[in-house]
N, C-alpha and C positions, 0 to 999 in steps of 0.2 A: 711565320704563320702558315703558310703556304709549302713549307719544304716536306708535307706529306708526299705532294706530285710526283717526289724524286723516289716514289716506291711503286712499285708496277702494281703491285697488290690493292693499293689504298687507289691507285689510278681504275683500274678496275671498277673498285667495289663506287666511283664518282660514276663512270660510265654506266653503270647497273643502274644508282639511284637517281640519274634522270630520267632516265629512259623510265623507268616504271614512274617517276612525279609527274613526267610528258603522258603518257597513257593514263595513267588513274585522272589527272584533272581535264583531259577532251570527254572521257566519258563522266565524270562528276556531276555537270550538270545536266544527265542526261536523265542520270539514277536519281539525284537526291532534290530537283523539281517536279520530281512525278512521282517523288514519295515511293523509291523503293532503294533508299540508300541503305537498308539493311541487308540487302541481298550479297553485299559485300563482305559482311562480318558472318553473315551464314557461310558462303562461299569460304569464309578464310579455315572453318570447322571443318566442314569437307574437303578443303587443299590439306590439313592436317594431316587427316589418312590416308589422303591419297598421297602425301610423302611418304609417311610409316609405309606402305604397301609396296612405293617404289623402295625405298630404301630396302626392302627385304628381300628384292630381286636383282634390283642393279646399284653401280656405285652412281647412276645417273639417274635419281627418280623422275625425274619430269617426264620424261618418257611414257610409263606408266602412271604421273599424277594427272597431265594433262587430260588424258581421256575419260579421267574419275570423274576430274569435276565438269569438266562438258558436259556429259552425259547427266550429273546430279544437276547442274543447272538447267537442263530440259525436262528433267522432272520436276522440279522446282516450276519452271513457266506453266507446264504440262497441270499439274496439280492445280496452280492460281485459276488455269481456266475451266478444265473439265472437272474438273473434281469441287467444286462449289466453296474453295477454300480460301480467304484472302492470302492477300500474295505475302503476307507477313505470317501469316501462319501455316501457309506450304515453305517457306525458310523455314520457320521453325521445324517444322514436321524433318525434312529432308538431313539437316543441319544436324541436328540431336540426335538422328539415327547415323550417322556415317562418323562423329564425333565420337560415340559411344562405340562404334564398329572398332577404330583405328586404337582406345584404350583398351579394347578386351585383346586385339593385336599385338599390343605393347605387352600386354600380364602374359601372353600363354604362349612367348616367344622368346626363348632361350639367346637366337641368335641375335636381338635384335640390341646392340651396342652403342646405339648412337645416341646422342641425350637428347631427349624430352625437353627438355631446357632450350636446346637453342632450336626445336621447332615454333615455339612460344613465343621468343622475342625476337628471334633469327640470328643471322651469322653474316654480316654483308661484308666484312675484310676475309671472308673464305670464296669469294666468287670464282667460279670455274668459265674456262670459256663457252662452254655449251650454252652455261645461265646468260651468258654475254649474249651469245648468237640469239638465245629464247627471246631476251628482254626487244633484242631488235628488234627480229620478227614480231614481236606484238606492241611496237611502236608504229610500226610500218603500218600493221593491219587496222590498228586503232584511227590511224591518219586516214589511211585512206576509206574507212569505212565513216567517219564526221566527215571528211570531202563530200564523198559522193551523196551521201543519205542525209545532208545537214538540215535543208529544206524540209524532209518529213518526218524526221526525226524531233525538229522545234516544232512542228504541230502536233502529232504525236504526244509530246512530254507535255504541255500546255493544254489540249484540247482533244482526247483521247476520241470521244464521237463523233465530233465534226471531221479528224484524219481518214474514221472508216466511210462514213457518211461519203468522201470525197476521192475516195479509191485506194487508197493507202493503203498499204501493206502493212498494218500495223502488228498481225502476229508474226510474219517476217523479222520486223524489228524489234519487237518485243523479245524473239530467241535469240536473233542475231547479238543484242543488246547482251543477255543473259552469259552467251556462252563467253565472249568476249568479256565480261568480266572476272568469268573462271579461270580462263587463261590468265586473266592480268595477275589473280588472286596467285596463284601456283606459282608462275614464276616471281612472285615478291615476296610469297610466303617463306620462304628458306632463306632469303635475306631480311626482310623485316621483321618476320614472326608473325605469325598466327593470331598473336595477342593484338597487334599495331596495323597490320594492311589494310584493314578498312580506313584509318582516318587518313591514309592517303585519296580516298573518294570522299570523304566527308568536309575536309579540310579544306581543299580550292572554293568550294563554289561559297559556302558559309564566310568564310574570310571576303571572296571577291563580292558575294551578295549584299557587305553591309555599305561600301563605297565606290559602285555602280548601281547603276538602274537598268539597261536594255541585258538582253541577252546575250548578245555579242560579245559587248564589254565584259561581262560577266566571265566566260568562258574565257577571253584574252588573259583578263585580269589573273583568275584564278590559275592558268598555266604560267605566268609570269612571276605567281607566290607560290606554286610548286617548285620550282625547278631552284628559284632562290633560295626558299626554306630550307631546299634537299639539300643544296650546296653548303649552304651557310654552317646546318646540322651537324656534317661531315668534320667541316673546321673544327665547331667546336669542341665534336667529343675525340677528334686526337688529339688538339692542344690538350684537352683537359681532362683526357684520360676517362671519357666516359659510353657509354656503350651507345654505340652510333643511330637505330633505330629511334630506340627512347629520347633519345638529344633532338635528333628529327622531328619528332611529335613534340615535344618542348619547344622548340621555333617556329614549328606551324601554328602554336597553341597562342604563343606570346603574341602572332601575327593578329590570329583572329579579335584579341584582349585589345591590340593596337586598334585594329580596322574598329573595331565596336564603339572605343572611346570618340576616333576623328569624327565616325559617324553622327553618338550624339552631342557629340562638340560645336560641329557642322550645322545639325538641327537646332541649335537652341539659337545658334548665331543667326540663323535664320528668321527665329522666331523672336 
């Protein structure tokens, strides 16, 4: 079951997909308690072209994606605030123009040979070391940014006026939140696909929300069903021959179906 290991490539593409299930579920409940877990599936539109772009330039797009979506994702914050727009429909706004940008890119681009297809669902048994080093670095930075910022970061997602009311830096973390998803988007995007890397933000806290109550737990919980789900996914789409991302999101999916039923299992036994 396990004799994947004994291949550097499939070792890799395990080392990739924690590291991005460790990241996407410490910021999880950050987005999808404060009601802005779509920002993720925007971001994954805009990590799109900003592959296509990189890809047109280097055989290393991250380079050139990273910056795209940073930058869309403060216009993105940018927009929710100044511009009188809910923060779901400056996604939208942002998302659908730079989605539409990276297709007119694809039609009027001769050189551009790469498939469209596995920007979509992704490629995680093609992981390069660069995407290794990326996925680090914005595990690290993920870490150490819930360390330090955890305290105003749970008032903040909880109680957005009483944070400023009390000194808080709340647009601080509001962008820092933002850009720091962009990243995660970009580097997951070329291995999970465009189509999928949002339900790695959606996935943890939804599964850990239905059997925990406190926040903590929550947050524990839900990186303890990432990183298993992620693991688990891997197994089973080598054994069984099926494409790794989508396998991934079939185990997170079965997870949440589980967590839902204990939950009102739980409650009625209760009652």
């Amino acid at each position: 079951m396990f004799s994947f290991l004994n291949y550097t490539f499939m070792v890799y593409a395990l080392i990739l997909a924690i590291l991005i299930a460790l990241a996407a579920s410490l910021l999880s409940p950050f987005l999808v308690l404060s009601k802005q877990s779509l920002i993720a599936d925007g971001m994954a539109h805009i990590a799109f072209t900003g592959v296509v772009i990189g890809l047109l330039f280097s055989n290393e797009p991250l380079y050139i994606a990273l910056p795209f979506a940073v930058l869309a994702a403060l216009a993105i914050t940018f927009l929710s605030e100044r511009a009188s727009l809910d923060n779901d429909a400056a996604i939208g706004v942002v998302s659908v123009f730079a989605l539409a940008l990276g297709l007119i890119i694809i039609s009027v681009s001769d050189g551009f040979n790469r498939s469209v297809e596995s920007l979509l669902v992704g490629s995680l048994l093609t992981v390069t070391i660069p995407e290794l080093i990326g996925a680090s670095v914005l595990a690290l930075l993920v870490i150490l940014f819930v360390l330090f910022f955890y305290r105003k970061l749970l008032v903040t997602t909880f109680d957005p006026t009483y944070a400023k009311f009390s000194g808080i830096n709340t647009r601080f973390l509001k962008y820092a939140l933002s850009a720091l998803t962009a990243i995660f988007v970009v580097v997951g995007v070329r291995a999970i696909g465009a189509l999928l890397i949002s339900a790695f933000i959606l996935f943890p806290t939804l599964i850990a929300r239905q059997i925990t109550k406190s926040f903590n737990s929550s947050l524990f919980t839900g990186v303890i069903f990432a990183i298993v789900g992620t693991f688990l996914g891997i197994v089973l789409s080598y054994n069984l021959a099926l494409p790794t991302g989508p396998t991934i999101i079939m185990v997170f999916s079965a997870f949440l179906i589980l967590a839902f039923l204990t939950n009102k299992l739980f409650l009625r036994r209760r009652a």
